[in-house]
VEXNURO-431969 format. One line per field, with one value per residue (C-alpha): residue number from 1; residue in three letters; x, y, z. Coordinates in Angstrom, 3 decimals. Last residue first. Example, Ala and Ser with C-alpha at 12.3 -4.5 7.8 and 13.67 -1.06 7.14 Angstrom:
! VEXNURO-431969
pos	2,1
code	Ser,Ala
east	13.670,12.300
north	-1.060,-4.500
up	7.140,7.800
//
This chain:
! VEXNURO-431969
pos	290,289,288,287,286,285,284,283,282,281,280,279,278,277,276,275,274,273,272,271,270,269,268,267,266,265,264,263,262,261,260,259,258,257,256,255,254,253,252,251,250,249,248,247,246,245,244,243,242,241,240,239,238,237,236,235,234,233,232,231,230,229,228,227,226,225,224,223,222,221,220,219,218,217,216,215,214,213,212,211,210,209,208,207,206,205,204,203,202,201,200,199,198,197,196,195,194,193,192,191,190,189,188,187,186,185,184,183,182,181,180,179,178,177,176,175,174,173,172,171,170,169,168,167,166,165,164,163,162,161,160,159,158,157,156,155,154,153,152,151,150,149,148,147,146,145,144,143,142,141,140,139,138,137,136,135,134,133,132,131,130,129,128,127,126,125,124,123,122,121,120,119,118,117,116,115,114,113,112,111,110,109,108,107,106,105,104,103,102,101,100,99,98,97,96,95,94,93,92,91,90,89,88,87,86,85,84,83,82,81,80,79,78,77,76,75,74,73,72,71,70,69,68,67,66,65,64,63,62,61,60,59,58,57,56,55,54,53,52,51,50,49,48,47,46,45,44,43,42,41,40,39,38,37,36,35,34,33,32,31,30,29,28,27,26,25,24,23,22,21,20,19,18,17,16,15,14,13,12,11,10,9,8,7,6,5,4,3,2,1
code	Unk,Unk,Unk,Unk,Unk,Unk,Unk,Unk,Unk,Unk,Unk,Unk,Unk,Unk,Unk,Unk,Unk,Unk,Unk,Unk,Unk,Unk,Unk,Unk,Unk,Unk,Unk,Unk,Unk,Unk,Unk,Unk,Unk,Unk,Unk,Unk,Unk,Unk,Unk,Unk,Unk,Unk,Unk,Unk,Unk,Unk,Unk,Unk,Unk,Unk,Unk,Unk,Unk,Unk,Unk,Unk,Unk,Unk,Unk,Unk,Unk,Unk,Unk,Unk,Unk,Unk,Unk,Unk,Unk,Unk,Unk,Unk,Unk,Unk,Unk,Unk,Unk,Unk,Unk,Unk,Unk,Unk,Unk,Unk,Unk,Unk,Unk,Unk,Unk,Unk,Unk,Unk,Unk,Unk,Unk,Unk,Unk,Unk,Unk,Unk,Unk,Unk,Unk,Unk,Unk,Unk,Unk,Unk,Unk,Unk,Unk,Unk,Unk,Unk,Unk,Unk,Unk,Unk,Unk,Unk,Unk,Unk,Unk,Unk,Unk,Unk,Unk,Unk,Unk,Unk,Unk,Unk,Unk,Unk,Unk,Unk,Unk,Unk,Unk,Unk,Unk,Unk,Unk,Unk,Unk,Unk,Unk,Unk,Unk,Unk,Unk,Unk,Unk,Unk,Unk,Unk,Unk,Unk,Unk,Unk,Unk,Unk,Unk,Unk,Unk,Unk,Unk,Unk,Unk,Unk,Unk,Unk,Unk,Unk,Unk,Unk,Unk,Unk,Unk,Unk,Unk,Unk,Unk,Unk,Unk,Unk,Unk,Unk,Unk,Unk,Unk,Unk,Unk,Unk,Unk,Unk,Unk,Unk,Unk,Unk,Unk,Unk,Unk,Unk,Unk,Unk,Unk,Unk,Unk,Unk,Unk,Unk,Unk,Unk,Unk,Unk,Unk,Unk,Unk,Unk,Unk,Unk,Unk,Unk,Unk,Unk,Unk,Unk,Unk,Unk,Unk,Unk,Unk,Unk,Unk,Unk,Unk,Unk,Unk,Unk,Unk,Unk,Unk,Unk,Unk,Unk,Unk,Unk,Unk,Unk,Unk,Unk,Unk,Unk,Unk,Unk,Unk,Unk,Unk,Unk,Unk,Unk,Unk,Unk,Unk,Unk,Unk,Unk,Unk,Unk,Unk,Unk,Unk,Unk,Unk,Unk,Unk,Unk,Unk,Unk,Unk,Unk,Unk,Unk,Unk,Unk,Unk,Unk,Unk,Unk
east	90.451,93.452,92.389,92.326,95.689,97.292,95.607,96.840,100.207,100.497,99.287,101.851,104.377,103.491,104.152,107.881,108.975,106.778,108.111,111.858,110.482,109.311,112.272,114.279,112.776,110.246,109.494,112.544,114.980,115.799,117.263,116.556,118.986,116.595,117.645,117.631,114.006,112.449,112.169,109.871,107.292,107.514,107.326,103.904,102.969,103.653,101.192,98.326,98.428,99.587,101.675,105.105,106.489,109.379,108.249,111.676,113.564,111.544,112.256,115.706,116.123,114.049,114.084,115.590,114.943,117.407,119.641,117.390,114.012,112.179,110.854,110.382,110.674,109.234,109.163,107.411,107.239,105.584,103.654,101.774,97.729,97.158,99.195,100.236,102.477,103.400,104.550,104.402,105.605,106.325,106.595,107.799,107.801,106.026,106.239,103.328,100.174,97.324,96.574,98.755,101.265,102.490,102.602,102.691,101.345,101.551,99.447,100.386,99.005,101.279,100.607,102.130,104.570,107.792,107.228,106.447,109.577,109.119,111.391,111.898,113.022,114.969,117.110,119.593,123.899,125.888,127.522,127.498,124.157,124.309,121.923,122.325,120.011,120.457,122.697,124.184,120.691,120.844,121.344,118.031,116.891,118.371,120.394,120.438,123.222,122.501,125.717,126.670,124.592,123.949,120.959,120.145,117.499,116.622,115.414,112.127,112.271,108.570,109.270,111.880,109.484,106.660,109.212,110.682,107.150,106.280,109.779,110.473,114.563,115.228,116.832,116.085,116.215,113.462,111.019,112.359,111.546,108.879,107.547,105.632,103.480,99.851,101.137,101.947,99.114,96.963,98.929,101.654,101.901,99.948,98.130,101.371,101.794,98.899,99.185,102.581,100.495,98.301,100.818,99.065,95.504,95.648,99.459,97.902,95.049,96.988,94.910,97.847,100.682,99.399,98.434,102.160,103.568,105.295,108.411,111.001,108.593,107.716,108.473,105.938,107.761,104.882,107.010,105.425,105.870,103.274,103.743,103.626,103.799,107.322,110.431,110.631,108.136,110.906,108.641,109.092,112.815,113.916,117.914,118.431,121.553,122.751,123.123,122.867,121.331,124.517,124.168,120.274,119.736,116.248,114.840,116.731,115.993,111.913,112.946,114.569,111.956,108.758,109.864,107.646,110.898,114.113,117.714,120.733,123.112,127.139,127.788,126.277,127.035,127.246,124.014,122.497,123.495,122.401,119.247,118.444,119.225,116.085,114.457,112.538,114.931,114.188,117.156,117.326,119.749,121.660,118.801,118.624,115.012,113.629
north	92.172,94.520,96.877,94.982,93.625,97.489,98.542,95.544,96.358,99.486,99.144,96.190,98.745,102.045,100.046,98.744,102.002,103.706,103.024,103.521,107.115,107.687,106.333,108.467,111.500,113.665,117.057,118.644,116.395,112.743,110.103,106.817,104.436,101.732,97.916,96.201,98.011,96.875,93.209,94.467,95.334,92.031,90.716,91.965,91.424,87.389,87.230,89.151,86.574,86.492,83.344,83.262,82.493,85.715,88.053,87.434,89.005,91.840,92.561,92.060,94.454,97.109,100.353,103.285,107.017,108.889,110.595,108.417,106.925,110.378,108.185,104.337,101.669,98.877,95.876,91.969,89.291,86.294,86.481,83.634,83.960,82.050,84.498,87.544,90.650,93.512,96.878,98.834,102.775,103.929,107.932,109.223,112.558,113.616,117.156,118.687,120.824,118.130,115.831,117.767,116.011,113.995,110.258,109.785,106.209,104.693,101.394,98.689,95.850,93.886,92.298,94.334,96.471,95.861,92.730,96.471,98.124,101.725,104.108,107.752,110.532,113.438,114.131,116.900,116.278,119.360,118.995,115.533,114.475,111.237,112.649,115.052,117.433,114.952,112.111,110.251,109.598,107.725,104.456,103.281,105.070,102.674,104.794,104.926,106.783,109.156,111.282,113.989,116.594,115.360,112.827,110.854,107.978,107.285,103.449,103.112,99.541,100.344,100.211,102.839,104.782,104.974,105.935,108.909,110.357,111.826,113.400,112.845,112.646,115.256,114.760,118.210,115.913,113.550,116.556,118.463,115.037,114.669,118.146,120.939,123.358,122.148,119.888,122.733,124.643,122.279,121.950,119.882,116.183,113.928,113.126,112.287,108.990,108.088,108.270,106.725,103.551,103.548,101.822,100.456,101.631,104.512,105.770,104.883,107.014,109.786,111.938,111.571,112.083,115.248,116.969,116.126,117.322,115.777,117.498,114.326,112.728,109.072,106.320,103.149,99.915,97.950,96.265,98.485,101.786,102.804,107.092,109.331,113.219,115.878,115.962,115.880,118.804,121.790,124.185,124.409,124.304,127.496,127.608,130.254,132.159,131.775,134.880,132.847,129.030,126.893,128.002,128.774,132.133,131.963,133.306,131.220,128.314,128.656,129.435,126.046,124.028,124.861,126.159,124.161,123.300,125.408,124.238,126.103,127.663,127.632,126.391,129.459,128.739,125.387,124.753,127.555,124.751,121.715,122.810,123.837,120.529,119.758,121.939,125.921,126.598,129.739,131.912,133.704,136.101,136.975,136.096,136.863,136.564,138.767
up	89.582,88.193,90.503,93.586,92.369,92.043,95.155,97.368,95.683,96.260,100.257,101.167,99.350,101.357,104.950,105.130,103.356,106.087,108.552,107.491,106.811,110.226,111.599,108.994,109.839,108.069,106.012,107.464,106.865,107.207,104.410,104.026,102.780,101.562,100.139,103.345,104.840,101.988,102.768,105.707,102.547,100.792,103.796,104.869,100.661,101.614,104.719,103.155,100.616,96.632,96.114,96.011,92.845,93.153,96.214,97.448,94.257,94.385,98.220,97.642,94.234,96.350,93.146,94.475,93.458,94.038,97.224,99.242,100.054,98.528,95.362,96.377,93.485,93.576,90.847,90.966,88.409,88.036,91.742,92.133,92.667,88.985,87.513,88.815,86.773,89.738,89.466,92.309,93.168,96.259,97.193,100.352,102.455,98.978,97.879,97.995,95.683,96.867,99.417,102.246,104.936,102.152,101.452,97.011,96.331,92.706,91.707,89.191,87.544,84.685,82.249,79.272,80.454,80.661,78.045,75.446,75.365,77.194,75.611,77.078,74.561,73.806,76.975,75.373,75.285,74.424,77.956,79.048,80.364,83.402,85.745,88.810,90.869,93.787,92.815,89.724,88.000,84.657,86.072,86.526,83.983,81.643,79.183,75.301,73.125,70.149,68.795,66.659,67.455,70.806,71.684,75.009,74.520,78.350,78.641,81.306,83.225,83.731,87.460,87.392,85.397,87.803,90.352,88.240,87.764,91.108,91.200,95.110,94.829,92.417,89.299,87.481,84.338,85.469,85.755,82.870,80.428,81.873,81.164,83.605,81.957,82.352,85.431,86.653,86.606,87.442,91.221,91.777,90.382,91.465,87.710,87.226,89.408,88.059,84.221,84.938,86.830,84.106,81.301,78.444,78.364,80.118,78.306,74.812,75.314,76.779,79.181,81.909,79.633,77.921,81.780,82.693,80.064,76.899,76.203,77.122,74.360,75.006,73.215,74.197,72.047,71.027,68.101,65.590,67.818,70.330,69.800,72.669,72.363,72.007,71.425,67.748,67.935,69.428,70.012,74.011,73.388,75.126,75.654,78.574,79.800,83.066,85.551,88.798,88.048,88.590,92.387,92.961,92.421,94.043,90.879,88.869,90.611,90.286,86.352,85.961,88.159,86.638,83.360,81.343,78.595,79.411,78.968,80.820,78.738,79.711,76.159,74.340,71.019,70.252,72.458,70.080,67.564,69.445,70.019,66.273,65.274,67.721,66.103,66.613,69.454,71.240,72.844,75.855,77.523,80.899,83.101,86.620,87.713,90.302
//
């Protein structure tokens, strides 16, 4: 049973920030498919809490390629939007990957970016492919607009860096994080479809006559957040691209991760496969870029 106290549907995003006015201890509702899940199980935070709809809100919504090449992404895009995007295949596949495994059709029908970043947990499918993308948050209030790396926009599990009043409008892609560069996105679960991932690695990697240029990983379900390997990246640097060099890349890993064990796997198991999931990415991201 849910346990809602009241709900309220913004038709703008001004219109946000007034109902946000009103009912201060709202939560905010886009797809649904994590708020209303903790609602029903009366998740702490989530027990007899008003609800802010902004499904309609439009300013928050579809990706436009600015002048510059700058990729700004809706925080109400879905899933399904982001991975038919034209401009998301052609400029940034990994994300249209990583999506595409998220849930079940249903899901990714309903479920946002914006609401999957924003519940902040540590195996969001998208939050790797973002990492890697060097992805800037653009947070709004009714006053205010500030920008946030993503990379330091999560504070824990279930936590990111919103002050009350504060809505996730927009993700910003500039375009020297992107263009270049191959990438492949691997989500490890017991089941190929409709799971959580017992780990997730992302790769991002720009190559030029067989040397690496640039390198970025980031592993989902590694810790508390998603972690990008600043050791591993920074060895990969001008090496050339060999069986031998993406082995290390991978055992690099191992000094940047603080795995975590529960019931979906230990942190041996885990540990392995940090070392493991990146040699694969990458051979997948330059096979395809061949």
């Amino acid at each position: 049973m849910f346990d809602i106290t009241g709900y309220y549907e913004a038709h703008s995003l001004a219109n946000v920030f007034e109902l946000l006015k009103e009912q201060p201890t709202a939560r905010i509702v886009a797809g649904g498919t994590d708020v209303l899940v903790k609602s029903r199980a009366r998740v702490t935070g989530f027990v007899e809490t008003p609800l802010i709809g902004i499904s309609r809100v439009a300013e928050m919504k579809g990706v436009i390629m600015a002048d510059d090449g700058t990729i700004n992404i809706g925080a109400l895009t879905t899933f399904d939007e982001i991975e038919h995007n034209k401009i998301i295949n052609q400029n940034m596949p990994l994300l249209s990957q990583a999506v595409s495994l998220v849930g079940g059709p249903q899901t990714r029908r309903m479920g946002t970016i914006g609401g999957n970043v924003c519940n902040a947990g540590p195996a969001a499918d998208s939050a790797p492919a973002l990492f890697t993308y060097n992805a800037v948050c653009e947070i709004c209030s009714a006053t205010t607009t500030r920008e946030v790396p993503i990379t330091e926009f999560y504070i824990g599990v279930g936590k990111v860096k919103l002050q009350p009043g504060e809505v996730l409008v927009k993700f910003k892609i500039t375009k020297q994080n992107y263009q270049g560069y191959q990438g492949y996105y691997i989500k490890f679960a017991q089941r190929a479809a409709l799971d959580i991932a017992n780990l997730s690695c992302a790769a991002l990697v720009k190559v030029t006559e067989n040397k690496i240029q640039d390198l970025r990983i980031c592993f989902g379900a590694a810790a508390a957040t998603p972690i990008r390997m600043p050791a591993a990246e920074a060895y990969g640097l001008g090496k050339e691209v060999s069986n031998d060099t993406l082995t290390t890349i991978g055992d690099y890993c191992l000094q940047d991760t603080k795995t975590i064990a529960d019931w979906r796997a230990s942190k041996e198991y885990r540990d392995h496969l940090v070392t493991v999931l990146p040699v694969r990415a990458l051979a997948l991201a330059l096979k395809d870029g061949e």
